[in-house]
C-alpha positions, 0 to 999 in steps of 0.5 A: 650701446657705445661702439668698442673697439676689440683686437681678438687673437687665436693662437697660431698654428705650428706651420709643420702639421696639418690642422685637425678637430682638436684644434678647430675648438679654438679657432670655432669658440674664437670666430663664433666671438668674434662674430658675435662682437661684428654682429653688435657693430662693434670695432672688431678684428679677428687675427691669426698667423702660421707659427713658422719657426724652429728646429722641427720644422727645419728638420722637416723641410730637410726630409722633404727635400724642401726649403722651409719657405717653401715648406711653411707657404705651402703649409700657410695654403692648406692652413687657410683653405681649411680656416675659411671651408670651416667658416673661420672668418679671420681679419687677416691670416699671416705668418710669423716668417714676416718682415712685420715679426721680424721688425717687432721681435727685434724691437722687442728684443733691443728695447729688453736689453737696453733696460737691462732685462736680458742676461748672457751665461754659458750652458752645455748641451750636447752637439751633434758632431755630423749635423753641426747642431746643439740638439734639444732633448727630444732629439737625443736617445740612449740607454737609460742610465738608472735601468738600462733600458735602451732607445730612451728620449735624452731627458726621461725612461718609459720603462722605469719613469726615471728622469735625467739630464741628456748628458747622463744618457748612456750611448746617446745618439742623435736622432738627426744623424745617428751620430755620437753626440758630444758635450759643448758649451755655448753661449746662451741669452736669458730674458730675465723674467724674475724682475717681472714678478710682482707686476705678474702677480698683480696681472693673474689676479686683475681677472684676465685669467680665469680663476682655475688658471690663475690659481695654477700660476701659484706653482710658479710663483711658489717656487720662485721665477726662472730666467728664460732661455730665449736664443738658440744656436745656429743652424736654426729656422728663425730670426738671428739675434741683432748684433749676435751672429749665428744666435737665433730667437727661440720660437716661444719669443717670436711666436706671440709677437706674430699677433702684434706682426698679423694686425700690423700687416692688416692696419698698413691694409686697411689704414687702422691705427695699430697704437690705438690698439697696442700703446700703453693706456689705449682704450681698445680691448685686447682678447688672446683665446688659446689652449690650456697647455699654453698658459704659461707663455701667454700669461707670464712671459707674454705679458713680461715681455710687453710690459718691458717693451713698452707695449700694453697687456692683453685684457684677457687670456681666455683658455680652453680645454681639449677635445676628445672623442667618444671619450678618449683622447683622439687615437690614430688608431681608432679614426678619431684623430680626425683632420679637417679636411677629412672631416670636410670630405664627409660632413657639413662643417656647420654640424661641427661648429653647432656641436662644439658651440653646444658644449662650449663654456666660460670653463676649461674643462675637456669637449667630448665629441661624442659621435653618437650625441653629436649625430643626434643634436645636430639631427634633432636640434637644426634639423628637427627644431629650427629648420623644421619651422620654416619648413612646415610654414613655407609651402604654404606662404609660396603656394597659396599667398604669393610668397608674401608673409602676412599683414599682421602679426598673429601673436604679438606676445609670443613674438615679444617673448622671443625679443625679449630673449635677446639681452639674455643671449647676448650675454652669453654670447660675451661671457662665452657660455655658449651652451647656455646661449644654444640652450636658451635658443632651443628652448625657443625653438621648442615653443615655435614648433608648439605654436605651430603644432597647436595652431596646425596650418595643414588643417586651417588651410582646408577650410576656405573660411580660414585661409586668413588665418593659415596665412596669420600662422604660417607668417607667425612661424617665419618670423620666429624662425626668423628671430632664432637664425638672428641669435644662430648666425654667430654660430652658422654663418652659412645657414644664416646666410642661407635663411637670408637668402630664403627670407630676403632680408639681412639678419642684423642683430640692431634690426630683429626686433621689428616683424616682418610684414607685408613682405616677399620671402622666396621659395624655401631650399633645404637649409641643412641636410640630416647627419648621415651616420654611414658618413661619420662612419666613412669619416673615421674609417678615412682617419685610420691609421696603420701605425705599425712601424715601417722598415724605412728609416730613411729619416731617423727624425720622422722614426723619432716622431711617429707614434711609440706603437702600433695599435695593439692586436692579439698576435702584437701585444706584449707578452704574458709574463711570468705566472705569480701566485695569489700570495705574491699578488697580494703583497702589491697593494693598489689604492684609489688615489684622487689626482689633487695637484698636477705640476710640470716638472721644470727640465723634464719633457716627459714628467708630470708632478702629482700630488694624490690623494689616498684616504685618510688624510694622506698624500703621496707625491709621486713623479709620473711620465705621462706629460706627453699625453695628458697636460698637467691641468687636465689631470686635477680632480680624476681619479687613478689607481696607485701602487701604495706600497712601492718603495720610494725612490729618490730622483732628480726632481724629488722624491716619487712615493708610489706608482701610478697605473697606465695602459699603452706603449708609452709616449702619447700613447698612454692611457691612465687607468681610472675607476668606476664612480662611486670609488673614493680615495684610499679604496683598495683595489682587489 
């Protein structure tokens, strides 16, 4: 096998926030990979950095009373303590705040516009009088102007589902200052993307995306490239553009650019060679695990901008889906908005790493964590499978054979049926189908707790005649064992470590295939204590909540980010309305409608695109403000509720041909209805 030299990336964390278990899928799939890779005795590096720029974190660093250097250092400490008590074990964990970013961002940028791919033009946004800023949609309220209804977002209406631009607001203010924002003009500078297309066409189809998220990419193809806002205007947390006082680079520019800064930082450490890895024609392996929400900036601007500044394109753009728990999304509310360091004060991490490698795939489709199932896999799986076999065979080798495993190997081919399994795991491994991969190692788990159980040491060993044979069957189980924490050790690094410890030997991938005979083991220690479900409980009880607003508004942008709601109890709920009668019931006419198609709404942060399905041939497009809670691929292939019969109404984006049907506050607070299976598109609902 010849040895490969790989670059593997995570996607960076907003240095504004803490990390929590929906973003611990990534990071776990990415080390799990990478360890993987380092096991085979391959070239890998695993690197990772804090996303330390941008408005919000500026903002939040005033509220604190801190400078965002302070603010973003201390969130690097809490980032990187929470990585490694996970066992995420990076290469080289950096910043985007960095002189290597700066360096690369500027180089980047001069390089775009001496090949005459960047563009000026002058836009209108409105500014905040009072704070001397431009403000972004999200930082603007007001009234409605299609319904009047007040205390809406600057781009998008909760209450009619109407979407606009901030200018059209009605008493707008910013949510900075509560001030009354004017209208200005600025001078803004646009990576012209459109001049990159037919590379990006050939690139999404090469196979370095998967083919669900290729596919997804058409829509922007479709409908014609955009040039892409890159600057924004002081004051701003960021890196000022060369040769253009008081204009910053945009946070999606800089951010990505952190993964070529993160391993430059690391190869000046270890004195590797960075161009092998990032010119043009290396033959090193580049590998970017991120989220499906980022799609669009990993896998056109992303590779756009490289190949306009001369360096290579990633190899592969892996992504994956989101995490919900006990099948919802996470809720503040309910305690499954679950943060690491929660989670860490209750349970082992390597219960987590096992249930999201159990369930992980090649697919993007969503993990369940669901609390019941993960407590029952962990407990039955390594507790009652894997770690059960060294248990039932250790006392035996320490206390009636010197803590020395047998001379001989009792079932050669049982053993060699366990080796052979090796390739077909591997490749697992490197296709990222990890469930299929715990699957095959619990199989064999199965068959070495059926040796064991069919052989019985407890009964051999009371007959002095068979003590020979107790130690053959004992030594037997432990060299299984020890085969399946081999295939594990991606996955349990500390189990792993643990059992290496207990076995006294390094579990190397290259070394496995030959037993362990004749050889001392030291006395076995508990390797993995059973979930406790009063600790999941304590877990989730610790992640709750209160979410009813307070009446300190000290900080009119934390008011704007908290939740849109308080959980919802009797005495709180929206009241009743008015009561109908059955006829005029009737006249709303509610069809199952199959989500076929789901599409960001360029300009708007709130709406979702939705093409639906409703029987018979018949689609409905319909303009949804649902963005904030569900991204636009998580929405293909379920079914909702619409109301078929609504008139249409012609908005800025198109025309909306129905309503769909949703519970919730509003904002990320929403939830889509949904019904039972069996029921199929133009069903009516009675």
């Amino acid at each position: 096998m010849s040895t490969r030299k790989i670059l593997i990336t995570s996607a960076l964390p907003y240095a504004n926030g803490p990390i929590h278990l929906g973003h611990l899928l990534e990071y776990i799939q990415t080390d799990i990979w990478a360890r993987f890779q380092k096991a085979r005795g391959h070239q890998c590096y695993y690197v990772c950095a804090d996303d330390a720029h941008g408005t919000p974190i500026m903002l939040k660093a005033q509220q604190q009373g801190i400078s965002p250097e302070q603010m973003i250092a201390q969130t690097k400490i809490e980032h990187s303590t929470d990585f490694a008590d996970f066992g995420i074990a990076f290469d080289n964990y950096h910043s985007t705040h960095s002189e290597e970013n700066r360096e690369f961002a500027n180089t980047i940028y001069n390089r775009l516009n001496a090949a005459g791919h960047i563009k000026r033009k002058v836009i209108s946004q409105l500014y905040d009088p009072q704070k001397s800023m431009f403000l972004p949609d999200r930082f603007v309220k007001g009234d409605c102007p299609k319904c009047g209804a007040q205390d809406q977002n600057g781009d998008s209406c909760d209450v009619c589902g109407a979407t606009y631009s901030p200018t059209e607001v009605k008493n707008p203010r910013s949510v900075v200052s509560g001030a009354t924002p004017i209208l200005k003009d600025s001078e803004h500078y646009f990576f012209d993307l459109p001049a990159f297309a037919e590379m990006l066409q050939t690139w999404t189809r090469s196979g370095a995306l998967q083919d669900e998220m290729a596919n997804k990419l058409q829509e922007w193809f479709k409908d014609g490239l955009q040039m892409w806002d890159i600057s924004r205007d002081a004051p701003y947390f960021g890196f000022e553009i060369p040769d253009a006082p008081g204009k910053f680079f945009y946070v999606w520019l800089d951010a990505p650019i952190g993964y070529l800064a993160s391993f430059k930082n690391l190869c000046d450490r270890i004195n590797v060679d960075f161009d092998s890895f990032w010119a043009p024609g290396s033959d090193a392996e580049v590998y970017h695990f991120i989220g499906k929400d980022i799609i669009y900036f990993h896998s056109l601007f992303w590779p756009a901008m490289l190949e306009g500044a001369g360096f290579r394109k990633p190899n592969a753009v892996y992504a994956h889906g989101f995490v919900t728990v006990n099948g919802a999304k996470m809720s503040k509310s309910r305690g499954t908005f679950i943060k690491a360091r929660t989670y860490l004060e209750h349970l082992d991490p390597e219960y987590l790493r096992y249930y999201f490698a159990s369930k992980l795939t090649s697919g993007i489709t969503d993990l369940d964590l669901n609390l019941e199932d993960f407590t029952q896999k962990v407990n039955a799986d390594l507790v009652g499978k894997v770690v059960n076999i060294a248990s039932r065979c250790a006392g035996f080798i320490s206390k009636r054979f010197n803590g020395t495993l047998s001379a001989t190997l009792a079932e050669p081919e049982l053993y060699q049926d366990f080796i052979n399994a090796g390739s077909s795991i591997a490749q697992c491994y490197e296709q990222r189908e990890f469930a299929k991969a715990i699957r095959d190692i619990m199989a064999l788990a199965d068959r070495a707790n059926q040796y064991i159980d069919a052989k019985a040491p407890w009964v051999l060993a009371k007959d002095e005649s068979k003590q020979q044979e107790t130690h053959d069957v004992c030594s037997m189980g432990l060299n299984l064992f020890r085969v399946l924490m081999h295939y594990l050790k991606p996955v349990l690094p500390k189990m792993a470590a643990d059992s290496e410890a207990f076995l006294n030997t390094e579990l190397l991938w290259q070394h496995y295939q030959s037993p362990l005979l004749n050889h001392a083991i030291n006395p076995f220690k508990a390797l993995m204590q059973r979930v406790d479900p009063v600790k999941v409980q304590a877990m989730v009880a610790a992640s709750t909540e209160n979410l009813q607003p307070t009446a300190d508004a000290s900080s009119t942008v934390a008011k704007a980010k908290a939740p849109a709601a308080a959980p919802i109890a009797s005495a709180q709920r929206e009241p009743i309305s008015d009561t109908i009668s059955i006829d005029d019931f009737v006249k709303i006419d509610l069809r199952v409608a199959k989500i076929i198609a789901a599409a960001p709404v360029e300009g708007a942060d709130k709406l979702v695109q939705l093409t639906l399905d409703i029987g018979a041939g018949e689609t409905r497009q319909v303009f949804a403000g649902i963005k904030a809670a569900y991204t636009p691929e998580s929405l293909v292939g379920r079914q909702t509720v619409m109301v078929a019969n609504l008139a249409a109404r012609k908005m800025r984006f198109g025309l909306s041909e129905g309503m769909v049907l949703a519970a919730g506050p509003g904002g990320s607070d929403i939830f889509l209805l949904s019904p039972d299976d069996g029921a199929q598109p133009g069903m009516r609902v009675k």
